[in-house]
Backbone as CSV, one residue per row, in Angstrom:
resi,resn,N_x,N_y,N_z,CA_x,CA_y,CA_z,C_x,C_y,C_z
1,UNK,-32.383,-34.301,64.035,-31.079,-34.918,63.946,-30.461,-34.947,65.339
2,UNK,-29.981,-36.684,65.438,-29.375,-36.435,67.105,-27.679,-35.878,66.949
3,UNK,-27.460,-35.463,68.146,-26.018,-34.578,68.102,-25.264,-36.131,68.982
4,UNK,-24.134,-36.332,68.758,-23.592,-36.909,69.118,-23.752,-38.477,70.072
5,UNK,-24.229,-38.869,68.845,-25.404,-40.420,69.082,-25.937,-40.187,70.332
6,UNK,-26.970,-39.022,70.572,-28.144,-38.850,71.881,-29.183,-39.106,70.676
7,UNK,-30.021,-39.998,71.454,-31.577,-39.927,70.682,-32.003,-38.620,70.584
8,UNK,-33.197,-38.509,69.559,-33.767,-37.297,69.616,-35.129,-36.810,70.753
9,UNK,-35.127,-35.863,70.779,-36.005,-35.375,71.963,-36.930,-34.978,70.977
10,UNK,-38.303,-35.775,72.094,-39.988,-35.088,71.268,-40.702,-34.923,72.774
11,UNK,-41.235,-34.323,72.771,-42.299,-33.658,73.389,-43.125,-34.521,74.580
12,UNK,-43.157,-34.689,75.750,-43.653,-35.299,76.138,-45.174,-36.014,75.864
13,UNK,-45.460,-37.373,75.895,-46.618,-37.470,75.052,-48.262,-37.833,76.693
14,UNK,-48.859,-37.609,75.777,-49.856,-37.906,76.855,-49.757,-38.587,78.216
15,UNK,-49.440,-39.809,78.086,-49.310,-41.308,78.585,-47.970,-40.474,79.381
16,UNK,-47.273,-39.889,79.009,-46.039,-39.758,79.632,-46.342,-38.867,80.705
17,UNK,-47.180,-37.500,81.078,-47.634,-36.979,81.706,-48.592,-37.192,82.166
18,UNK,-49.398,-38.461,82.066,-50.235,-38.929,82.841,-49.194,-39.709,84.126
19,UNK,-48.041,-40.512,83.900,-47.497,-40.943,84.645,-46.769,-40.241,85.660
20,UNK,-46.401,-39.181,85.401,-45.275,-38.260,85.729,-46.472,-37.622,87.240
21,UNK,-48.103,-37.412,86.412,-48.864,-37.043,87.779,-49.171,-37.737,88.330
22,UNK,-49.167,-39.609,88.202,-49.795,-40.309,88.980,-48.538,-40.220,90.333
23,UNK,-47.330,-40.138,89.819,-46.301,-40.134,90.748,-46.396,-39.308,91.172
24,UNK,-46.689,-38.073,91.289,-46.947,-36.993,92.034,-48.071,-37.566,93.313
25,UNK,-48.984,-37.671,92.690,-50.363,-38.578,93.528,-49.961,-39.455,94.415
26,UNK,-48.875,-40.193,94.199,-48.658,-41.203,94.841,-47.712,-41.278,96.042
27,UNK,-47.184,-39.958,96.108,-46.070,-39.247,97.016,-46.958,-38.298,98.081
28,UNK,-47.820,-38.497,97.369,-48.684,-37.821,98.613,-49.034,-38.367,99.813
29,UNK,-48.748,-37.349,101.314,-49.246,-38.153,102.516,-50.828,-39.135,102.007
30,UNK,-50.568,-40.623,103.225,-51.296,-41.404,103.012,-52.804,-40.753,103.021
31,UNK,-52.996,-39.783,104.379,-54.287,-39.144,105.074,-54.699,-38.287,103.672
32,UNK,-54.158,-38.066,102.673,-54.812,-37.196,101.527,-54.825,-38.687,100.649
33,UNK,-54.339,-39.348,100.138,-54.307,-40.326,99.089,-55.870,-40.815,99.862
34,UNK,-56.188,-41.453,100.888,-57.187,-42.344,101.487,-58.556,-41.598,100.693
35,UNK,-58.529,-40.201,100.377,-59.879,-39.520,100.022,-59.567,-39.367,98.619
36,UNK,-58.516,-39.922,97.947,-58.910,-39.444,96.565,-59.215,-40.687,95.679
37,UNK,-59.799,-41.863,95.869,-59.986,-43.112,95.377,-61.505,-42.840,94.389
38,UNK,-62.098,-41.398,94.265,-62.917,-41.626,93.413,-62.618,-40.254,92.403
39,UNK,-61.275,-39.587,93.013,-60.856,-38.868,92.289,-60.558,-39.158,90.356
40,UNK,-60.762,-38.764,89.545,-60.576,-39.463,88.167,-59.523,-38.609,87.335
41,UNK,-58.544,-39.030,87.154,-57.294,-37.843,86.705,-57.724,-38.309,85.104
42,UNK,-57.970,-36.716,84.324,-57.752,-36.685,82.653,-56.513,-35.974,82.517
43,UNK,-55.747,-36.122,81.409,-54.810,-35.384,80.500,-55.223,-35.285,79.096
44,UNK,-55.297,-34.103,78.871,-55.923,-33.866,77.359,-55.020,-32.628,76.844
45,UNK,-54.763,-32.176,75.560,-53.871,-31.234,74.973,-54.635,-29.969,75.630
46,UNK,-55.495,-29.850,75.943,-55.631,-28.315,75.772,-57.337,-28.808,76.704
47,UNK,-57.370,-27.602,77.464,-58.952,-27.484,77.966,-59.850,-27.390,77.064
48,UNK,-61.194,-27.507,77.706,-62.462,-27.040,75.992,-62.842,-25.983,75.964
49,UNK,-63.315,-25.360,74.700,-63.097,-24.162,74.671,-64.148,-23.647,75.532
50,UNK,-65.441,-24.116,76.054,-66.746,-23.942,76.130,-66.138,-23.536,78.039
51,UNK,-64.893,-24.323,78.601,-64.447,-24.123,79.998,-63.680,-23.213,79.907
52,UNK,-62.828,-22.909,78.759,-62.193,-21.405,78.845,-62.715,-20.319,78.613
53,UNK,-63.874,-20.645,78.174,-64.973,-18.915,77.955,-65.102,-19.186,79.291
54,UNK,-66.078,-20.218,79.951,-67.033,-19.741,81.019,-65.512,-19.399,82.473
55,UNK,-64.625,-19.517,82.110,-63.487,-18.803,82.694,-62.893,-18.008,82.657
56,UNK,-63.194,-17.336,81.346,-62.797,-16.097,80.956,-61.116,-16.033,80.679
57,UNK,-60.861,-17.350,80.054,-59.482,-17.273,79.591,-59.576,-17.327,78.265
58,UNK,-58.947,-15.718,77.638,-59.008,-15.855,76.283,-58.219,-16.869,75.507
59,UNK,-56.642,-17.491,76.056,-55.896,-18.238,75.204,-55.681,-19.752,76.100
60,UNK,-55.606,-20.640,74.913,-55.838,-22.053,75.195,-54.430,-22.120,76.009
61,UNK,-53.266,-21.532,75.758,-52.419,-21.877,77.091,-52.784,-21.466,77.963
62,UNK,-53.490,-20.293,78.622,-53.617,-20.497,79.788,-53.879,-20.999,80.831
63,UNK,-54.538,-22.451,80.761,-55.281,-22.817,81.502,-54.211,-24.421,81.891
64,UNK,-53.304,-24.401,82.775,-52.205,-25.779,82.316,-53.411,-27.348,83.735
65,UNK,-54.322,-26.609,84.581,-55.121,-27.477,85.397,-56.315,-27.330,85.651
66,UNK,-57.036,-28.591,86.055,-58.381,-27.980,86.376,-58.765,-28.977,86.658
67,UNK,-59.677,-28.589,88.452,-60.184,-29.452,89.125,-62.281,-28.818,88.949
68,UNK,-62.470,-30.141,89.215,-64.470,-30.156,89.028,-64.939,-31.091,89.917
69,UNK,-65.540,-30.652,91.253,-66.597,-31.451,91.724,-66.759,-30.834,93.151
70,UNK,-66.897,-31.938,93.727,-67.744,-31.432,95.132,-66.397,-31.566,95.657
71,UNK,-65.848,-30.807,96.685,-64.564,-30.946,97.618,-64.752,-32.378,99.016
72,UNK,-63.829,-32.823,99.771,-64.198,-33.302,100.523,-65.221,-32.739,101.660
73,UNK,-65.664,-33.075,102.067,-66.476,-32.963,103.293,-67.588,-31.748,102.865
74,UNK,-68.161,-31.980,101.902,-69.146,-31.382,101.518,-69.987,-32.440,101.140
75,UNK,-71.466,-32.275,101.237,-72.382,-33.134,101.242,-72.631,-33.487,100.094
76,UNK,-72.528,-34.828,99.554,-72.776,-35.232,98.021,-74.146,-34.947,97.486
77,UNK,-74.476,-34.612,96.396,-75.771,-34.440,95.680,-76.000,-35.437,94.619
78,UNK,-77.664,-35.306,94.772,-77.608,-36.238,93.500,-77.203,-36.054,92.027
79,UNK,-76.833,-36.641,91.568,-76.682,-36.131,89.866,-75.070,-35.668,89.826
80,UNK,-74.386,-35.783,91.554,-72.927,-35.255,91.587,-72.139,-36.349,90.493
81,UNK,-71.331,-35.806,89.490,-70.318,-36.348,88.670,-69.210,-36.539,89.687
82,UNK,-68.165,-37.798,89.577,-67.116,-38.198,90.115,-66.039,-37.116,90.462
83,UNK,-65.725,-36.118,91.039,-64.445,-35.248,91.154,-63.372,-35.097,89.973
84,UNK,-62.772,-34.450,89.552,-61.821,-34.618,88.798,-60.760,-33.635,88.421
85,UNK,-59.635,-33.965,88.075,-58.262,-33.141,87.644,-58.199,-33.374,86.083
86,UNK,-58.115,-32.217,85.786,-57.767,-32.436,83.738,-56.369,-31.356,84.212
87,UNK,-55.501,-32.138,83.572,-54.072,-31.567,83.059,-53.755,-31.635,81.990
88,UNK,-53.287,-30.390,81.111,-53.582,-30.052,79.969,-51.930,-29.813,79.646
89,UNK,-52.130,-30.916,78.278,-50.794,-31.292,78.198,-49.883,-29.909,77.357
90,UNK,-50.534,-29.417,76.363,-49.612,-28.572,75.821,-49.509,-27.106,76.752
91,UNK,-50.211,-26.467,77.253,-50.045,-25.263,78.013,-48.842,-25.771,78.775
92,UNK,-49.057,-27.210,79.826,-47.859,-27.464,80.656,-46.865,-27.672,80.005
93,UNK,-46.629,-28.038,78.746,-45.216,-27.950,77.704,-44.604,-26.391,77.680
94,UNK,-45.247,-25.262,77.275,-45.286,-24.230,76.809,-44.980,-23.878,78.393
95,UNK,-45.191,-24.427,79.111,-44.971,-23.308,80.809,-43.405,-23.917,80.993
96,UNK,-43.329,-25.207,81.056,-41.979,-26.459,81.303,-40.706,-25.299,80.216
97,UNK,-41.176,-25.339,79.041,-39.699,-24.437,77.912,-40.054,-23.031,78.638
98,UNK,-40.967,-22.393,78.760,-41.046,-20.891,79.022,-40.370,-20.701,80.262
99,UNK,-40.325,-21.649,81.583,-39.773,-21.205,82.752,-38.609,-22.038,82.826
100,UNK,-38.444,-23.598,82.426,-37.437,-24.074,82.927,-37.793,-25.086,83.785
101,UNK,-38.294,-24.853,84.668,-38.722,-25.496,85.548,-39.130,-26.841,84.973
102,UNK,-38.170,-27.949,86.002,-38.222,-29.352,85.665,-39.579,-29.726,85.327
103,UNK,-40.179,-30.535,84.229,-41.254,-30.906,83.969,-41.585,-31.815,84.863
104,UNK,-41.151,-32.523,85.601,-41.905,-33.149,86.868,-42.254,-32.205,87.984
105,UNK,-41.284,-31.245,88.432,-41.780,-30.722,89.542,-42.954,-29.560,89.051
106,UNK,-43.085,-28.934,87.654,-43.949,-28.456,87.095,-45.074,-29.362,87.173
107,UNK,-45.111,-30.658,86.773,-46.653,-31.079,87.201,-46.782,-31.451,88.231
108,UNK,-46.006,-31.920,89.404,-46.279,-31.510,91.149,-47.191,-31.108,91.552
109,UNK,-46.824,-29.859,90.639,-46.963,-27.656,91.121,-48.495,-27.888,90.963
110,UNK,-49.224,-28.611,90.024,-50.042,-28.722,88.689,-51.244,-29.326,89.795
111,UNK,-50.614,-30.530,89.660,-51.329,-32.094,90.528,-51.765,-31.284,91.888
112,UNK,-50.968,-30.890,92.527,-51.137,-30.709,94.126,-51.706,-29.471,94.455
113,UNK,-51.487,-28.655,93.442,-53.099,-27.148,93.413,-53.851,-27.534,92.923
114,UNK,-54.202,-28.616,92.164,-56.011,-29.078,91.792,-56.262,-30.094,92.981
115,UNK,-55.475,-31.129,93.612,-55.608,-31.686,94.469,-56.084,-31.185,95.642
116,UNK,-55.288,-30.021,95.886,-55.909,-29.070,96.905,-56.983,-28.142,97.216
117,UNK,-57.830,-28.105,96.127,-59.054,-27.809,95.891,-60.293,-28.900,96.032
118,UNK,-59.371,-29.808,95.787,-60.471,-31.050,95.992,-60.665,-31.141,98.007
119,UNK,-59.538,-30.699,98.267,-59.588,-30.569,100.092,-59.874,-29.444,100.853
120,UNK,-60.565,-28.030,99.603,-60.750,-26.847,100.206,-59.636,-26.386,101.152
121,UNK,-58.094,-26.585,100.646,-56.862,-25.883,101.240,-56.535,-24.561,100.631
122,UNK,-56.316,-23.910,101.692,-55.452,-22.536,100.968,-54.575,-22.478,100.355
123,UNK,-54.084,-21.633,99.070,-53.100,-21.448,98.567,-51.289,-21.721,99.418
124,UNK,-51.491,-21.219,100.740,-50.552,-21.665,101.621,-50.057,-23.092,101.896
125,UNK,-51.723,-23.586,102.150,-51.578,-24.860,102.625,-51.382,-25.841,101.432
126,UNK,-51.612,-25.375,100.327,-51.029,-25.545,99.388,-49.444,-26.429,99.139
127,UNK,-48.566,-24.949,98.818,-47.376,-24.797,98.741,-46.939,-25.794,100.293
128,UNK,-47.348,-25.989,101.383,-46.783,-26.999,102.324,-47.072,-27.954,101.457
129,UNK,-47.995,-28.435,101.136,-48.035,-30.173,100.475,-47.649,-30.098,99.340
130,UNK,-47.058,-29.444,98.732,-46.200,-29.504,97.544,-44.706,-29.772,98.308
131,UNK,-44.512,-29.063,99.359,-43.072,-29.078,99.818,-43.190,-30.292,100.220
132,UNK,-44.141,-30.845,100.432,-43.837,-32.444,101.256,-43.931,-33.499,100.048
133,UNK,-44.587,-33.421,99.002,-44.745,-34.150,97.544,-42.937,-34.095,97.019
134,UNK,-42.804,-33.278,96.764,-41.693,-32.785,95.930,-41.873,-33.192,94.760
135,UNK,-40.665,-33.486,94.360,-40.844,-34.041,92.823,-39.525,-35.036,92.855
């Protein structure tokens, strides 16, 4: 029921957090965007379970990102699968109500630490290209 003719609020839906990270992606300095053109962004509710064993995360929220492949400037192999980011829509719901933290700059946070694995950056160097992304 809406309170005082406001529509009602539902849950962000897939499609909606797929957009929310492409804009993240897209705020990124040009010199990082130029290397991620074979990057392949998924959003799915929840990781599989078969990636949260071999991670050793007992509960399906834990896991709100996750990057897979060869980083830049490492030598491609054969049989290498395309790079990729899965952002996992309900853990990042459950983190967005649990902290507060704006659901855009929460998937930023999300986008730009799997992104940064794809560039073998430190956790430091990190948090700089988040400060320069923003939200």
């Amino acid at each position: 029921m809406s309170h005082h003719g406001q529509p009602p609020r539902f849950a962000p839906t897939i499609q909606e957090i797929e957009t929310l990270a492409l804009g993240a992606l897209a705020r990124l300095p040009e010199t990082f965007r130029d290397h991620l053109s074979d990057v392949v962004l998924f959003v799915e509710e929840f990781a599989d379970p078969a990636i949260l064993k071999e991670m050793e995360i007992g509960d399906p929220y834990g896991l709100t990102g996750l990057y897979t492949g060869r980083p830049v400037g490492h030598e491609p192999q054969t049989g290498d699968t395309p790079p990729t980011v899965h952002l996992f829509r309900r853990p990042l719901l459950d983190e967005w109500v649990e902290t507060g933290v704006p659901l855009d700059a929460l998937i930023t946070h999300v986008v730009v630490h799997e992104i940064g694995h794809h560039f073998g950056l430190s956790d430091l160097d990190m948090h700089v290209l988040e400060d320069m992304v923003g939200s």
